[in-house]
C-alpha positions as CSV (number, residue, x, y, z in Angstrom):
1,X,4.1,-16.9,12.2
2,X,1.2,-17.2,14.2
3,X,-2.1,-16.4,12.6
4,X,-4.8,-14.3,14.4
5,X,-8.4,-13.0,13.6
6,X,-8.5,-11.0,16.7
7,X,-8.5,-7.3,16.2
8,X,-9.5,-4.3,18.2
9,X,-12.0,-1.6,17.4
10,X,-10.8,-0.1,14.9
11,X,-12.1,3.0,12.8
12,X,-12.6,3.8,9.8
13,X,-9.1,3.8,7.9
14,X,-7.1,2.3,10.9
15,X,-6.2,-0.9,9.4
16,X,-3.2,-1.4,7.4
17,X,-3.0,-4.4,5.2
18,X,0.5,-5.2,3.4
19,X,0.1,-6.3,0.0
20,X,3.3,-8.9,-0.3
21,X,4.9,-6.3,-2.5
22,X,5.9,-3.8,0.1
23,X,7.3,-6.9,2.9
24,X,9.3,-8.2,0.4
25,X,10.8,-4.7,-1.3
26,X,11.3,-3.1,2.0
27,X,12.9,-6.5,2.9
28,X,15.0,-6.5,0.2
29,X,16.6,-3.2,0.7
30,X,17.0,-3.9,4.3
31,X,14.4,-1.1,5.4
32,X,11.9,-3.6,7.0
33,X,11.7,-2.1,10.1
34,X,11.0,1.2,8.7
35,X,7.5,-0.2,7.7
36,X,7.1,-2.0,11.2
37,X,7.9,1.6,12.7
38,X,5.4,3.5,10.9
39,X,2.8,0.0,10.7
40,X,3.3,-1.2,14.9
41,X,-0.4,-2.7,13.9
42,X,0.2,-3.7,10.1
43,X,-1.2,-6.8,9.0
44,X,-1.3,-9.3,6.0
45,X,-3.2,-12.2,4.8
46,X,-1.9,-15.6,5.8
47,X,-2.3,-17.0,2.9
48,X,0.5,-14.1,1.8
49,X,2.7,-15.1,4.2
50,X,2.1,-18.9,3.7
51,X,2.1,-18.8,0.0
52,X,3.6,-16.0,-1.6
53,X,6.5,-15.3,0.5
54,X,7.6,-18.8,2.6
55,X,6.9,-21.1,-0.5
56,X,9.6,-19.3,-2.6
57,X,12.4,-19.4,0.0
58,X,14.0,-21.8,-2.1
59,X,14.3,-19.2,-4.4
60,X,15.0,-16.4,-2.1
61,X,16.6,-17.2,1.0
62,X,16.1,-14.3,2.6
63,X,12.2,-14.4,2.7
64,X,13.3,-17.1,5.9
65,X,13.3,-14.2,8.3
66,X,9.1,-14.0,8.2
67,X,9.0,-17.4,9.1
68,X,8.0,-17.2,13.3
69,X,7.9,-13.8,13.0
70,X,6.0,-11.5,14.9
71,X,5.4,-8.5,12.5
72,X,3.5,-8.2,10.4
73,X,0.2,-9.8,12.1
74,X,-1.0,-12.6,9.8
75,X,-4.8,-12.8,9.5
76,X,-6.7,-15.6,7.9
77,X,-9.4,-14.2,5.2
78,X,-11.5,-17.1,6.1
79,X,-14.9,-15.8,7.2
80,X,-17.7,-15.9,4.5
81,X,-17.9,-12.4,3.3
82,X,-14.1,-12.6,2.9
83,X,-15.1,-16.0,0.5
84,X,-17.5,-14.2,-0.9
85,X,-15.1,-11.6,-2.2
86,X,-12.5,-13.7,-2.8
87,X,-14.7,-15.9,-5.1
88,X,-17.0,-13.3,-6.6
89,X,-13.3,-10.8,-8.0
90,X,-11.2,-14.5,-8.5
91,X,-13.5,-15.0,-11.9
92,X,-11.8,-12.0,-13.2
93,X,-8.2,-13.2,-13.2
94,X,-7.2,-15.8,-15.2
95,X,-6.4,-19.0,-14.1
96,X,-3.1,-19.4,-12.4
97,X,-2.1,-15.8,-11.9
98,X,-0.3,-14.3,-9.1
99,X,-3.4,-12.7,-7.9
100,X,-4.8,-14.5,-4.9
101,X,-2.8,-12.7,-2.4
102,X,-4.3,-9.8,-3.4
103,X,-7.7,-10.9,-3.8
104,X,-7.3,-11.9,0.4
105,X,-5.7,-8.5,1.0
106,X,-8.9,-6.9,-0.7
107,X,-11.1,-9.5,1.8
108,X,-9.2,-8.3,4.7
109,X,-9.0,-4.6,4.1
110,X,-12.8,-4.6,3.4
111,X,-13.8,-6.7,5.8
112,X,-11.9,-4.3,8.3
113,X,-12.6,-0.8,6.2
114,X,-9.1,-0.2,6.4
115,X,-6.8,0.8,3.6
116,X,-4.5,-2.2,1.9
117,X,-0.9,-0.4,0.2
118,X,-1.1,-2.0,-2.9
119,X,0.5,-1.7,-6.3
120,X,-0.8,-4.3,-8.8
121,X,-3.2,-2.3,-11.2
122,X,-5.7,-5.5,-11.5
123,X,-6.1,-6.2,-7.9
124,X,-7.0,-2.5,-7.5
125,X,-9.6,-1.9,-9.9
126,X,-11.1,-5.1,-8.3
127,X,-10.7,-3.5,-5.1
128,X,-13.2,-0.4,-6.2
129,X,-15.9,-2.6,-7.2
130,X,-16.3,-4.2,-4.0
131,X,-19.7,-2.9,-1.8
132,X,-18.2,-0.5,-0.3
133,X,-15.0,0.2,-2.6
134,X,-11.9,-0.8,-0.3
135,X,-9.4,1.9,-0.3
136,X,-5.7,1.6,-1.6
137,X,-2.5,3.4,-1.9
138,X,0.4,3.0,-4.2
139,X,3.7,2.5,-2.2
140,X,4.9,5.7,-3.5
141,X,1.5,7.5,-2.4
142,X,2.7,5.9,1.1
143,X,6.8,7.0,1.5
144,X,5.4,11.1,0.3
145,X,2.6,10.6,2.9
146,X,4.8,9.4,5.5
147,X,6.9,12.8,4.8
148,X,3.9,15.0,5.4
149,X,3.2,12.8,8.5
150,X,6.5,14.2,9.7
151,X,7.8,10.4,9.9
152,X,10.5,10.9,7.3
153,X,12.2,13.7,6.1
154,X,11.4,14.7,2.4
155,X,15.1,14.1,1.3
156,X,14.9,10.8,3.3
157,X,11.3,9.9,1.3
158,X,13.1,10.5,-2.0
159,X,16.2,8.5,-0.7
160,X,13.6,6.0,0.1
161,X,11.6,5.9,-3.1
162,X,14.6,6.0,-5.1
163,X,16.0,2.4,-3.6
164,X,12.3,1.0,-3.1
165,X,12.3,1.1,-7.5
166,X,15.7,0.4,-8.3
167,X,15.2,-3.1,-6.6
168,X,12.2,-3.6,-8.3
169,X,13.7,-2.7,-11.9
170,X,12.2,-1.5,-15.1
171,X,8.5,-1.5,-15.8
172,X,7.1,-1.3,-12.0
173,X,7.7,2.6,-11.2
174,X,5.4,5.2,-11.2
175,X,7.5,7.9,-9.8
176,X,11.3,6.4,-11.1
177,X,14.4,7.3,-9.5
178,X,15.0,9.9,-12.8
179,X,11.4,11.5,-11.6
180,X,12.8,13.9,-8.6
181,X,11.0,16.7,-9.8
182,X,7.5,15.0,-9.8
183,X,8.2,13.4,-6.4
184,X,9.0,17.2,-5.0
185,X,5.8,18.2,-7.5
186,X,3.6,15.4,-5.7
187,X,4.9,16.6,-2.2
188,X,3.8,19.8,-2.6
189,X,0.2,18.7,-3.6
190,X,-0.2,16.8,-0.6
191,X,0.5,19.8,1.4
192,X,-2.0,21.4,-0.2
193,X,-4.2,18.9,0.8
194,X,-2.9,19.5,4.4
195,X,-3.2,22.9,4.0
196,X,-6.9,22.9,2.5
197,X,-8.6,19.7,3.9
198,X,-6.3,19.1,6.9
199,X,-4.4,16.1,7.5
200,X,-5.3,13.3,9.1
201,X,-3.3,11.6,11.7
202,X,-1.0,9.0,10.2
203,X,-2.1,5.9,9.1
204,X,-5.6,7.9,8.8
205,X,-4.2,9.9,6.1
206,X,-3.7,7.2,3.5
207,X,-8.1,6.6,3.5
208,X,-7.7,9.3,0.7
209,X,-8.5,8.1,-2.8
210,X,-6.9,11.7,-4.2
211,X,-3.2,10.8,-2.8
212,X,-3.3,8.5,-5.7
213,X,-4.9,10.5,-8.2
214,X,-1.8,13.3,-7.4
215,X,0.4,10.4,-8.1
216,X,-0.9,9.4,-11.2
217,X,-1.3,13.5,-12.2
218,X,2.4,13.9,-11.1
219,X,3.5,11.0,-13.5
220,X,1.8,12.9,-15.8
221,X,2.4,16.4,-15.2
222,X,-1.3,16.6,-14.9
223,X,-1.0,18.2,-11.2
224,X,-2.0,21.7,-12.3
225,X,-5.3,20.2,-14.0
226,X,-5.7,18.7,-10.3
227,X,-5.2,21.7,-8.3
228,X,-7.9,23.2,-10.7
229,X,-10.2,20.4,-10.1
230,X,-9.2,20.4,-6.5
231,X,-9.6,24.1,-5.8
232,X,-6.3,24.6,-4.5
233,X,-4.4,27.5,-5.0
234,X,-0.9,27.1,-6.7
235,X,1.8,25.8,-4.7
């Protein structure tokens, strides 16, 4: 894959960086090209590419098929403010941790003010204390959002969802293929937001911290707290 650090004027929310979690899932349940559809522009860091996803072909074979690829747009977080991150949020992971990819998907997205899709809890929190916080999404946040976008149907999100965690297995999901009624629950909020804020043309809608807070309230049936907090009538 050819590396690039060219990129257009973007605004605010327009960038899309790919954590290696959502190639490789999407990959693995054969819906790749689902995320190239609704990402034509999506990029990821190089070093993602390079080191998390063609050094463990060995291992999984499949991962060949990003090798000369041309999506997803592989971007080098080499300029100095992305070291600077990278350096200043490494000190908080411990030595030898699967965390670097994510530390250059934080450069990257900050660096570009876009918003990375991004599960790992750590890299996150990291994310938020960077100056400005980057903004992230859960990859559950993302398939609901894409429903309300009009890009999927909501029987084909929760279709979606539903193989996205059973190849992951145990321990990863925060909506779980047993969770139908907090995915409908966590639709239903979102429309609210459409409804009540208005809803920003797609990938612009993900630049929305509270998409994730509804997924963490819909976890934990918490969602009526949120419409409270929210101001939104009931659904």
């Amino acid at each position: 894959m050819a590396a690039t650090t060219e990129v257009g004027a973007l605004e605010p929310g327009e960038f899309i960086c790919l954590d290696a979690t959502p190639l490789l899932t999407f990959n693995r349940i054969g819906e790749l090209a689902i995320l190239e559809k609704w990402f034509p522009d999506g990029a990821t860091p190089t070093y993602v590419i390079q080191e998390e996803i063609l050094a463990w072909t060995h291992k999984y074979p499949e991962n060949k098929m990003f090798a000369g690829a041309a999506w997803p747009h592989a971007i080098a977080a080499d300029t100095t403010a992305d070291t600077v991150i990278i350096d200043q949020l490494g000190q908080f992971f411990a030595e030898g941790t699967k965390n670097v990819g994510e530390l250059h998907v934080i450069a990257l997205t900050h660096r570009f003010q876009g918003t990375a899709i991004l599960d790992d809890n750590s890299a996150r929190k990291r994310g938020e204390s960077t100056n400005p916080p980057i903004s992230s999404v859960f990859m559950v946040s993302m398939v609901a959002a894409a429903a309300i976008s009009g890009l999927i149907s909501d029987s084909g999100a929760w279709e979606l969802q539903c193989r996205i965690e059973k190849s992951r297995g145990p321990g990863f999901a925060l909506i779980r293929p047993e969770d139908k009624k907090e995915f409908e629950a966590l639709l239903r909020f979102y429309r609210q937001i459409e409804k009540n804020k208005g809803w920003k043309k797609w990938p612009h809608c993900l630049h929305d911290r509270l998409l994730d807070v509804a997924t963490i309230s819909a976890r934990k049936n918490q969602l009526d707290v949120l419409y409270k907090k929210s101001g939104f009538g009931k659904a």
